[in-house]
TITI-574313 format. One record per atom (N, C-alpha, C): atom name; residue number from 1; y, z, x. Coordinates in steps of 0.001 Angstrom, whole numbers, always signed. Layout:
N
NODE_CA_NUM_Y_Z_X $
...
END
This chain:
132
NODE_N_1_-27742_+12052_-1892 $
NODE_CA_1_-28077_+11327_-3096 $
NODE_C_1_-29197_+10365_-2745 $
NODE_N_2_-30511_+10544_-3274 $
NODE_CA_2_-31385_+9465_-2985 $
NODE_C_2_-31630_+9072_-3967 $
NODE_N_3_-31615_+8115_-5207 $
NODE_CA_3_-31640_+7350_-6386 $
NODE_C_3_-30618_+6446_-6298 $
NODE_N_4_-30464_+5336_-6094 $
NODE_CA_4_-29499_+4303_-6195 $
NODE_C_4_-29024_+4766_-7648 $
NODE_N_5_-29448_+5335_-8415 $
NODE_CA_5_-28619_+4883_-9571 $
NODE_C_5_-27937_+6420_-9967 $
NODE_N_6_-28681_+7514_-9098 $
NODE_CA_6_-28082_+8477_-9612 $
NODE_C_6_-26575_+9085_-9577 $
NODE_N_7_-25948_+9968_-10223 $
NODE_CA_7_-24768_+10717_-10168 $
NODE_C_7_-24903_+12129_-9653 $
NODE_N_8_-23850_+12089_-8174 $
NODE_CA_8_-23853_+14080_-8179 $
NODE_C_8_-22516_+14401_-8325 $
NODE_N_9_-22223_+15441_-9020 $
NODE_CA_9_-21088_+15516_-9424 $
NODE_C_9_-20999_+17110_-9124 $
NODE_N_10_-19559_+17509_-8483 $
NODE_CA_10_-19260_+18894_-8239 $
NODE_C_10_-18019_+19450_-8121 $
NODE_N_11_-17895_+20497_-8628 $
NODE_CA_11_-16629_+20944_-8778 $
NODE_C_11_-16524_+22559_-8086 $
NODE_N_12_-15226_+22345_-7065 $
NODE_CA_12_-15200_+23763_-7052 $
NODE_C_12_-13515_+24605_-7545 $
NODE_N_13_-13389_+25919_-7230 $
NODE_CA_13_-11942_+26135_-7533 $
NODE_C_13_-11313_+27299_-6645 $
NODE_N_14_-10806_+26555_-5729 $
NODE_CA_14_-10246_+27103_-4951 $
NODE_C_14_-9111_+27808_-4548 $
NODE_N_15_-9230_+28670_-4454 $
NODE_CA_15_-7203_+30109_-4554 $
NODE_C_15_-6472_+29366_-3712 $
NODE_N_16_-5477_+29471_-4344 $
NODE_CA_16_-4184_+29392_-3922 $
NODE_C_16_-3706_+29940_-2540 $
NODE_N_17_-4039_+28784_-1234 $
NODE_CA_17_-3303_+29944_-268 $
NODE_C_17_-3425_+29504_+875 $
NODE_N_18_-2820_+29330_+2135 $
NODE_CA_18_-2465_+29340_+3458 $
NODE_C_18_-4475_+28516_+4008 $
NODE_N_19_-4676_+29454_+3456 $
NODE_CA_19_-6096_+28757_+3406 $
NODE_C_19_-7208_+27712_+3076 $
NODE_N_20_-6484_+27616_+1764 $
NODE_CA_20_-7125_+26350_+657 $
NODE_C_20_-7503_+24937_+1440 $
NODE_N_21_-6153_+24302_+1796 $
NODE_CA_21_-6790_+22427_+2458 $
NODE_C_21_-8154_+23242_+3393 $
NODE_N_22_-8403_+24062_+4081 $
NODE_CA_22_-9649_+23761_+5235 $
NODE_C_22_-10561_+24465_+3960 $
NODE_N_23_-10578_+25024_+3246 $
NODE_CA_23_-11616_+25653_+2622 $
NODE_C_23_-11717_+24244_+1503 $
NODE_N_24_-11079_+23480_+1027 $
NODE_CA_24_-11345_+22423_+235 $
NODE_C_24_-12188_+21306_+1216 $
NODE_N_25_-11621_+21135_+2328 $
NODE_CA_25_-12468_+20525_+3640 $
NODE_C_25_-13841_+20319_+4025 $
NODE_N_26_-13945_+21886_+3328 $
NODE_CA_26_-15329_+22404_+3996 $
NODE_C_26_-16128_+22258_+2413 $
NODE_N_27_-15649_+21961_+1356 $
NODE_CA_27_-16594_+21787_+335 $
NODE_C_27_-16745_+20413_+236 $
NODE_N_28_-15679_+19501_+1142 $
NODE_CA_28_-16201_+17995_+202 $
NODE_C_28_-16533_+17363_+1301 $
NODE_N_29_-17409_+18163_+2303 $
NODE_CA_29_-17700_+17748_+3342 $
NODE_C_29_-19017_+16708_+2931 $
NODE_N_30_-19629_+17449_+1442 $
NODE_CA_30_-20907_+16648_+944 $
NODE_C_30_-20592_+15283_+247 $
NODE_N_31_-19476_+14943_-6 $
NODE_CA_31_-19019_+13465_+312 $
NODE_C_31_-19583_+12868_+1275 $
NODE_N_32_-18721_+13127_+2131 $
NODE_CA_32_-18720_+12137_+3213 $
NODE_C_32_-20139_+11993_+4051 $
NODE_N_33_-21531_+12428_+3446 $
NODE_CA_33_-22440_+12189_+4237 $
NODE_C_33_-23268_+10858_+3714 $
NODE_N_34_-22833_+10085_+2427 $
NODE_CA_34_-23022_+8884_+1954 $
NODE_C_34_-22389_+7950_+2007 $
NODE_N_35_-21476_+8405_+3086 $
NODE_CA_35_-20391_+7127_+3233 $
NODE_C_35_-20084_+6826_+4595 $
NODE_N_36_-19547_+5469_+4810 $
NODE_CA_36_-19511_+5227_+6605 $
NODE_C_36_-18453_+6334_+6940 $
NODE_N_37_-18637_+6831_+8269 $
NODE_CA_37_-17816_+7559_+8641 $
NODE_C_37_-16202_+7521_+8985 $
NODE_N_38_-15630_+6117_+8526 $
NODE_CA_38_-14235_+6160_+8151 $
NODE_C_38_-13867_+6503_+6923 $
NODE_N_39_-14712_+5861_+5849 $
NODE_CA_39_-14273_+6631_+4516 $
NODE_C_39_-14502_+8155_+4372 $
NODE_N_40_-15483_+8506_+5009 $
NODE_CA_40_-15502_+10526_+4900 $
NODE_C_40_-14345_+10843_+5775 $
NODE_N_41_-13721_+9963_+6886 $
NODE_CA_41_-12822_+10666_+7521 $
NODE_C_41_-11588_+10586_+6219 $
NODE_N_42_-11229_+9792_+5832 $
NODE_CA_42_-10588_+9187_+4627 $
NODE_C_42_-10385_+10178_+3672 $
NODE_N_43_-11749_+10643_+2655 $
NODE_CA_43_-11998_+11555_+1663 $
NODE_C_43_-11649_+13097_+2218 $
NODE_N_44_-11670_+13643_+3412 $
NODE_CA_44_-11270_+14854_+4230 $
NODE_C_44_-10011_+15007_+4327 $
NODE_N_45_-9250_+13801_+4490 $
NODE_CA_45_-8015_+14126_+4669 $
NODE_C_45_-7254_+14123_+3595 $
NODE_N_46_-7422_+12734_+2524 $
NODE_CA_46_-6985_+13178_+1169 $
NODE_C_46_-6869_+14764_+519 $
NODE_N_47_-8254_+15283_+367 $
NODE_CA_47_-8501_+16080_-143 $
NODE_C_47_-7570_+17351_+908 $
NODE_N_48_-7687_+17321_+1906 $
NODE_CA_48_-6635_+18486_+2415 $
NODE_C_48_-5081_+18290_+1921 $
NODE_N_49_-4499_+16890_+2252 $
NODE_CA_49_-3238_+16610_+1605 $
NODE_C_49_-2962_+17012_+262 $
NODE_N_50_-3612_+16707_-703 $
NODE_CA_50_-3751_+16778_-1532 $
NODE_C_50_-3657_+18432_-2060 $
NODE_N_51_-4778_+19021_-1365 $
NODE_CA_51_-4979_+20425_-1798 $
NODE_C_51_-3611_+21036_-1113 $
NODE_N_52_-3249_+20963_+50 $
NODE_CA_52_-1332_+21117_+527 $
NODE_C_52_-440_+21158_-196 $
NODE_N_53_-303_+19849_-948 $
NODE_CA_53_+658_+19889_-1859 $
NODE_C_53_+463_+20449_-3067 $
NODE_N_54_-766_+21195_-3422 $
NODE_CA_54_-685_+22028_-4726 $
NODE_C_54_-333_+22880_-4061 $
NODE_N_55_-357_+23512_-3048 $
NODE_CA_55_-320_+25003_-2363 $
NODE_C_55_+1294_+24956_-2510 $
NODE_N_56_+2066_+23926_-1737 $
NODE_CA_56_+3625_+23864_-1413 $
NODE_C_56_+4356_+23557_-2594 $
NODE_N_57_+3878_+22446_-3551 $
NODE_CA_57_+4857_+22174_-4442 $
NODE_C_57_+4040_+22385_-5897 $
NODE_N_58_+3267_+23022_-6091 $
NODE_CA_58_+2712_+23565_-7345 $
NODE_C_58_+3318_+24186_-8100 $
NODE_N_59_+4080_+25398_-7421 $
NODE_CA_59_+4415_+26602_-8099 $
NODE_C_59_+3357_+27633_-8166 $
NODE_N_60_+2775_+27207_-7911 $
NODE_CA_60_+1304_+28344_-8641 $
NODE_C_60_+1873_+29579_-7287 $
NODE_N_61_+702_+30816_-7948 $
NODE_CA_61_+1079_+31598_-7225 $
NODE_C_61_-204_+32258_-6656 $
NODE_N_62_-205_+32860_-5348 $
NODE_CA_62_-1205_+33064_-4760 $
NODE_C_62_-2619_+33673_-5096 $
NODE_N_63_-3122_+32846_-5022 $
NODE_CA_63_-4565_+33709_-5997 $
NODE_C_63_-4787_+32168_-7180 $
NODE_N_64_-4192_+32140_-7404 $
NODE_CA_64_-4375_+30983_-8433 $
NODE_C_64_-5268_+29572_-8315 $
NODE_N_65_-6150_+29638_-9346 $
NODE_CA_65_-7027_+28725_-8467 $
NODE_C_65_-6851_+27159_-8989 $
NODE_N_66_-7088_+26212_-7760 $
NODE_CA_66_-7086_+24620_-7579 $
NODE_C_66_-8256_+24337_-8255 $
NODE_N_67_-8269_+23245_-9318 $
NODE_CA_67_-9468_+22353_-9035 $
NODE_C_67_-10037_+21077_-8196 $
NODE_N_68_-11212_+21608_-7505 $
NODE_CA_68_-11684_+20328_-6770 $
NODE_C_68_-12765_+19683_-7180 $
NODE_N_69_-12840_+18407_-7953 $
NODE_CA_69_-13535_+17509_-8098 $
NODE_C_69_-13968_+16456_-7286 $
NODE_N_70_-15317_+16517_-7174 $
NODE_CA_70_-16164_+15130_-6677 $
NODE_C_70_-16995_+14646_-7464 $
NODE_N_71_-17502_+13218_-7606 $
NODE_CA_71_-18483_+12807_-7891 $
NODE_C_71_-19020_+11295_-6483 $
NODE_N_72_-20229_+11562_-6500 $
NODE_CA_72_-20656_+10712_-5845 $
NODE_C_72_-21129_+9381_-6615 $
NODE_N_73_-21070_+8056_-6486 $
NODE_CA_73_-21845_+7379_-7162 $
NODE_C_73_-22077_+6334_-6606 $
NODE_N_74_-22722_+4894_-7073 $
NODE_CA_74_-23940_+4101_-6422 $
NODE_C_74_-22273_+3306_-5578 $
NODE_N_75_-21807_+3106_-6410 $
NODE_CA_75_-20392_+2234_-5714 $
NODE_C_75_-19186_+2480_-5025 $
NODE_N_76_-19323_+3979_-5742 $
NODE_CA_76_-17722_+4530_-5111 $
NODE_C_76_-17892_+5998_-5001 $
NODE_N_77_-16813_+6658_-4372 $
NODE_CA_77_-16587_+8180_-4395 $
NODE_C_77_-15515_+8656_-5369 $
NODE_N_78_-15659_+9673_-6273 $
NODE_CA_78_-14275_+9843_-6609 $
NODE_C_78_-13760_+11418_-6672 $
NODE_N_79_-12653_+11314_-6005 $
NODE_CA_79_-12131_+12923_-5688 $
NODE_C_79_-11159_+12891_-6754 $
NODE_N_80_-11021_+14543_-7232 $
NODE_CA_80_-9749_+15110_-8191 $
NODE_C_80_-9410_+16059_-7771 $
NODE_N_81_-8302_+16083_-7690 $
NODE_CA_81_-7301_+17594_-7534 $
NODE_C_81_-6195_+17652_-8341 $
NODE_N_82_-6789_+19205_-8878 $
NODE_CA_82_-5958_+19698_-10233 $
NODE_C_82_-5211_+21483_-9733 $
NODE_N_83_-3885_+21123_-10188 $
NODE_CA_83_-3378_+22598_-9704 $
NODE_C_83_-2661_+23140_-11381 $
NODE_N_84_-2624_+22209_-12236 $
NODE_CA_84_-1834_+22406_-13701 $
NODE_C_84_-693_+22983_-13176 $
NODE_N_85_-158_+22602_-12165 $
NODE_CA_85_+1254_+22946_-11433 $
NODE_C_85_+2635_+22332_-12023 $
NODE_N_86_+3511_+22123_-11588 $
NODE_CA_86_+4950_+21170_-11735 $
NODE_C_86_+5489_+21005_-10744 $
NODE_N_87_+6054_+19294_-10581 $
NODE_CA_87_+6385_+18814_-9785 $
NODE_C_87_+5649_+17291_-9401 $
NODE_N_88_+4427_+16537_-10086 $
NODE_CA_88_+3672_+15652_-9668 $
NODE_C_88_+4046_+14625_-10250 $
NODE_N_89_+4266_+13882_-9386 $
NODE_CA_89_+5236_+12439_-9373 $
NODE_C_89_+3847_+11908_-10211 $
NODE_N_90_+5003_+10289_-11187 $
NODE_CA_90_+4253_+9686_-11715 $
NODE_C_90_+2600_+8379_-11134 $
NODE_N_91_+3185_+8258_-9657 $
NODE_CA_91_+2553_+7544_-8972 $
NODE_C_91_+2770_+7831_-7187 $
NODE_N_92_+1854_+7480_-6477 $
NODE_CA_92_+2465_+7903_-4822 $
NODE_C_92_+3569_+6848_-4610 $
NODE_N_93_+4228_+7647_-4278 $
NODE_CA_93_+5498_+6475_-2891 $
NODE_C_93_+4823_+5109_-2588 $
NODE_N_94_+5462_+4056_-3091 $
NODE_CA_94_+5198_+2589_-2130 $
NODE_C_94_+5817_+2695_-776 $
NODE_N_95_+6524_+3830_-141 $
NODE_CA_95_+6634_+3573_+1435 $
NODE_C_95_+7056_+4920_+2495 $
NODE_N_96_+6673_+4795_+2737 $
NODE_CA_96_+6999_+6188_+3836 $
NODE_C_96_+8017_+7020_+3725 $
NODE_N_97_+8458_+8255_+3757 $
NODE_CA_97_+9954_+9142_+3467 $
NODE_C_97_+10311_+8284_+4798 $
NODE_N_98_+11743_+9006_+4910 $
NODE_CA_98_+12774_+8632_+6495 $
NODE_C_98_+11983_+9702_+7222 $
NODE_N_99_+11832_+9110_+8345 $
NODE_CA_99_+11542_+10250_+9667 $
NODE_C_99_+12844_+11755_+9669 $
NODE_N_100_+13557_+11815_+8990 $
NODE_CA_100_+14064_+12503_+8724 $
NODE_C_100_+13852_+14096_+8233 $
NODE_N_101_+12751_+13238_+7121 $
NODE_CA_101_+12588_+14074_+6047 $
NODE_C_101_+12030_+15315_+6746 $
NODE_N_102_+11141_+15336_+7810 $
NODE_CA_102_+10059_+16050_+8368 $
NODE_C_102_+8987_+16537_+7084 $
NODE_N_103_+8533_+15662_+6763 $
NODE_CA_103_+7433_+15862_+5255 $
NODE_C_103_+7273_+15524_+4631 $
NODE_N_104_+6797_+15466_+3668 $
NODE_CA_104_+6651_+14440_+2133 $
NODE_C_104_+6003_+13187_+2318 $
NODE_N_105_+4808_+13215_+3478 $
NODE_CA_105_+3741_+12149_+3608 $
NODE_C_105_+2737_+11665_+3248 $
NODE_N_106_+2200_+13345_+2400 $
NODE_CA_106_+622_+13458_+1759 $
NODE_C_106_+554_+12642_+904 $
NODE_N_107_+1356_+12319_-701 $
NODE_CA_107_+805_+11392_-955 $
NODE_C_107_+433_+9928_-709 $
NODE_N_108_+1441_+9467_+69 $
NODE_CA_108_+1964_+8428_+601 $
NODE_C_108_+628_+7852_+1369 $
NODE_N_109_+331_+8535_+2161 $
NODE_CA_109_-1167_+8647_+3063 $
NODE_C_109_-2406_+8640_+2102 $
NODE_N_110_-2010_+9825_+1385 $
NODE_CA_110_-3385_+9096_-85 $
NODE_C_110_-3358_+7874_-249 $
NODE_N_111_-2198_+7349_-750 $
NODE_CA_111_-2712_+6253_-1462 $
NODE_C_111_-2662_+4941_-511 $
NODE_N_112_-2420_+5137_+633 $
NODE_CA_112_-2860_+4397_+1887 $
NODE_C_112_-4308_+4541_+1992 $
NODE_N_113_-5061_+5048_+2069 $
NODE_CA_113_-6596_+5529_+2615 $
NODE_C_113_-7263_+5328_+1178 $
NODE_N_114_-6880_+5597_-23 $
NODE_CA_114_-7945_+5540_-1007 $
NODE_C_114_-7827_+4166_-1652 $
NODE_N_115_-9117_+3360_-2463 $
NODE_CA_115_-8763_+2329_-2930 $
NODE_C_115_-7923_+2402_-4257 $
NODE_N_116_-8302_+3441_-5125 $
NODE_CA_116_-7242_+3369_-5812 $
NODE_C_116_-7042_+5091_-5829 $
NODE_N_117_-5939_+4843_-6661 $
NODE_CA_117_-4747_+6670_-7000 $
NODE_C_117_-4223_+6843_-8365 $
NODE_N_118_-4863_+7513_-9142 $
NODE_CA_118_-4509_+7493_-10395 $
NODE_C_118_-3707_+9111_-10344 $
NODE_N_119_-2318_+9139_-11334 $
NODE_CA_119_-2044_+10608_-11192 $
NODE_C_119_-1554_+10555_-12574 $
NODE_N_120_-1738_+12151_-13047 $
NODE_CA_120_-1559_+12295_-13880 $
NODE_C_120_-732_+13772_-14029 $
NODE_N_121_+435_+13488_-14334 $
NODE_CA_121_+1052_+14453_-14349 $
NODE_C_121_+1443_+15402_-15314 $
NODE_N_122_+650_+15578_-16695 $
NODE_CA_122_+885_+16601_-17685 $
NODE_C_122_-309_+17186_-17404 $
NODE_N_123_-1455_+16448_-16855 $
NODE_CA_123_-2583_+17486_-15843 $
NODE_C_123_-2426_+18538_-15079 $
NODE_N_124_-1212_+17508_-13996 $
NODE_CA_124_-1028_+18646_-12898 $
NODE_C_124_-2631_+17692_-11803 $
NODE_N_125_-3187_+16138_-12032 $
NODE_CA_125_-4189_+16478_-11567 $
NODE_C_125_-3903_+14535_-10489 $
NODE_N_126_-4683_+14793_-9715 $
NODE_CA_126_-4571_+13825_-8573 $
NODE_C_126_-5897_+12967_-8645 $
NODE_N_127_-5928_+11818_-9365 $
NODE_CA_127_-8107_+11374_-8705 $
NODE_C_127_-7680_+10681_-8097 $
NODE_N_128_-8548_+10521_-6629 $
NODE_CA_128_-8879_+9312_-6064 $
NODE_C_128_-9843_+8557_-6008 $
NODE_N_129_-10200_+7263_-5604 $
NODE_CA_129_-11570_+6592_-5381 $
NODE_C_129_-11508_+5790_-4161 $
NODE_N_130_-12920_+5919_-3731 $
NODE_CA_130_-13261_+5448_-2343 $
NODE_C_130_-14053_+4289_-2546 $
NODE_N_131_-13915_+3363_-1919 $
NODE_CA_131_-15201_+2307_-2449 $
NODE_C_131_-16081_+3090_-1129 $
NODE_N_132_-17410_+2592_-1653 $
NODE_CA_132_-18914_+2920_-659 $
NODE_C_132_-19110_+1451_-199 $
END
C-alpha cells in the first residue's frame, strides 16, 4: 500500500479441508508486509486459528468454501472469517479452557493478539482488527 490514505481490500474462498489454515496463511501473508513484524506474526496466526475452527467446528463439509477477508488501512488491519457454519460462540472466552481440555484455544488466542474481536454468529463470521 503506498498512499497513506488508500484502502486494499481482498477476499479469498477457501475449501474446506485438512489444508485450508496454511493455504489461508499463505494468502494473508499480504497483510503482514505493512505491519511491524509482531502484528503480521499476530494476523498469521489468527487467521490459521480461525480458519481451524471453521474446518473442526463448522459443520461444513469438505469442499465447501471459507471466506477470507482482509482489508488493509492507514490505521489498522482488519481480518474476517466466514464459514456460514454452526456452532460460533457469541464472543471469545475471557480465559483459557482447563489444560484438560486438550483444545479449544483458538479463539481465546484471537482475542488475546487482536485489538479488537467482533463475532457474529447468524453470519457464521469472525472480524478481527490489528492496530498498525
Amino acid at each position: 500500500m503506498h498512499a497513506a490514505c488508500s484502502t486494499d481490500r481482498r477476499v479469498a474462498r477457501i475449501p474446506c479441508g485438512l489444508d485450508a489454515p496454511a493455504e489461508a496463511r499463505r494468502w494473508a501473508a499480504w497483510l503482514t508486509v505493512a505491519v511491524a513484524p509482531a502484528t503480521g506474526e499476530a494476523i498469521l496466526i489468527a487467521v490459521s486459528e480461525l480458519v481451524a475452527n471453521a474446518v473442526r467446528h463448522s459443520g461444513l463439509p469438505a469442499g465447501a468454501l471459507i471466506e477470507v477477508r482482509g482489508e488493509l488501512r492507514r490505521d489498522r488491519v482488519t481480518l474476517m472469517v466466514r464459514d456460514r457454519g454452526v456452532g460460533l460462540p457469541a464472543s471469545p472466552p475471557p480465559s483459557p479452557p482447563p489444560a484438560s481440555s486438550g483444545g479449544s484455544r483458538g479463539l481465546y488466542l484471537v482475542g488475546l493478539l487482536a485489538t479488537r474481536v467482533l463475532m457474529d454468529p447468524p453470519a457464521g463470521a469472525v472480524t478481527c482488527e490489528f492496530a498498525r
